[in-house]
C-alpha positions as CSV (number, residue, x, y, z in Angstrom):
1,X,0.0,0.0,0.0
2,X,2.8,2.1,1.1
3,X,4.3,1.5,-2.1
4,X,0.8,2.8,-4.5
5,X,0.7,5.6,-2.3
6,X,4.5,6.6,-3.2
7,X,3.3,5.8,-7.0
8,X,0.7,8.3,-6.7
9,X,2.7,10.7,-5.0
10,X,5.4,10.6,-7.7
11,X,2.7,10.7,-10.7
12,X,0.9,13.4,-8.7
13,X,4.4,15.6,-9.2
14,X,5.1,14.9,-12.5
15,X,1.5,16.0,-13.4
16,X,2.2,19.2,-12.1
17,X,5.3,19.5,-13.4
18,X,3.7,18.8,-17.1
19,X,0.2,21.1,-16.0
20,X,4.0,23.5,-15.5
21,X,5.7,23.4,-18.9
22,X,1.9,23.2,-20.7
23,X,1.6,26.7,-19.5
24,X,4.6,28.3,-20.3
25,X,4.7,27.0,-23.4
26,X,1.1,28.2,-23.7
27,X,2.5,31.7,-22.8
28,X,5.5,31.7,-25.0
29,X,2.7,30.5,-27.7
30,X,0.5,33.7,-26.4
31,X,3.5,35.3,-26.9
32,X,4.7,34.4,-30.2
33,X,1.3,35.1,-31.8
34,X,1.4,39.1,-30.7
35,X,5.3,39.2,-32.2
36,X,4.2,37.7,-35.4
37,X,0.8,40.2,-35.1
38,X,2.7,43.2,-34.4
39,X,5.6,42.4,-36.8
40,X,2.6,42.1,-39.6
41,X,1.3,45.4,-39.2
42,X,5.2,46.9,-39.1
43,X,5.6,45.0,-42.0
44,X,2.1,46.0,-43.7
45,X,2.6,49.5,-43.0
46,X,6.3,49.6,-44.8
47,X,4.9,47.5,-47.5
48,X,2.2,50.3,-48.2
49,X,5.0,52.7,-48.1
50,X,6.9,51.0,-50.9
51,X,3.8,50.9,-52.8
52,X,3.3,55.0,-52.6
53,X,6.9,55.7,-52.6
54,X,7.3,52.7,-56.2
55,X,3.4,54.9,-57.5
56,X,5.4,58.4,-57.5
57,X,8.4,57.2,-58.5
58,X,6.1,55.7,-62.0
59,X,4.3,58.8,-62.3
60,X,8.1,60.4,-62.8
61,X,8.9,58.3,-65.3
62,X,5.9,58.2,-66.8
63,X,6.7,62.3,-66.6
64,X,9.9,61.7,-68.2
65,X,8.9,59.3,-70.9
66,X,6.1,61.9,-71.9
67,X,9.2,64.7,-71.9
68,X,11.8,62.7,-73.5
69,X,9.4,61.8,-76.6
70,X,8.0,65.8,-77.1
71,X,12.0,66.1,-77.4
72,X,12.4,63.3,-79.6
73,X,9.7,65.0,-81.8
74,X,11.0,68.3,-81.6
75,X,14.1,66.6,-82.7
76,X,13.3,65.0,-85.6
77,X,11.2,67.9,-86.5
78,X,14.2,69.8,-86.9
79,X,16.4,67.3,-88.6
80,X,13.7,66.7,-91.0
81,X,13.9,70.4,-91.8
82,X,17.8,70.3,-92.3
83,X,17.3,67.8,-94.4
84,X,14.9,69.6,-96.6
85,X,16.8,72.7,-96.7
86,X,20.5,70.7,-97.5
87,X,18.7,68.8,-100.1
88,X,17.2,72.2,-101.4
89,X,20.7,73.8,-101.1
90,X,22.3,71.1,-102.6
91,X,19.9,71.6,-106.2
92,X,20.8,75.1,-106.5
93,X,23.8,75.7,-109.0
94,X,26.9,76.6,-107.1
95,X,28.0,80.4,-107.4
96,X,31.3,80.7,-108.6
């Protein structure tokens, strides 16, 4: 009898030890879940500043692009109109 009720004993402690570790690893779950919460919202709220900061950065080069081909234009324009007036230049009879 003796010997059951040191059986019990002993099982009653290692119970408690587990019922123990179950709750701290409870809390470090607990705990783990608001890390990964609040490192979602840092993360969400740098992700939606890339987003603004990679939107204006488009608009500029869309800006750009829009500049760069009036030039390109503008350009050709002219060398279109140098071409017309060499071409025209190079009919007339040379003075001598």
């Amino acid at each position: 009898m003796a010997e059951k009720k040191l059986k019990k004993e002993h099982l009653e402690i290692l119970l408690e030890d587990i019922k123990g570790k179950v709750g701290q690893v409870a809390e470090g779950h607990s705990a783990l879940r608001s890390d990964i919460r609040n490192m979602e919202k840092s993360i969400s709220g740098k992700i939606d500043s890339v987003n603004l900061a990679v939107n204006a950065l488009n608009n500029k080069i869309d800006n750009v692009e829009i500049n760069l081909n009036g030039k390109i234009e503008s350009i050709e324009k002219k060398v279109d109109k140098l071409d017309r007036r060499l071409e025209e230049h190079m009919r007339q009879p040379a003075h001598i």
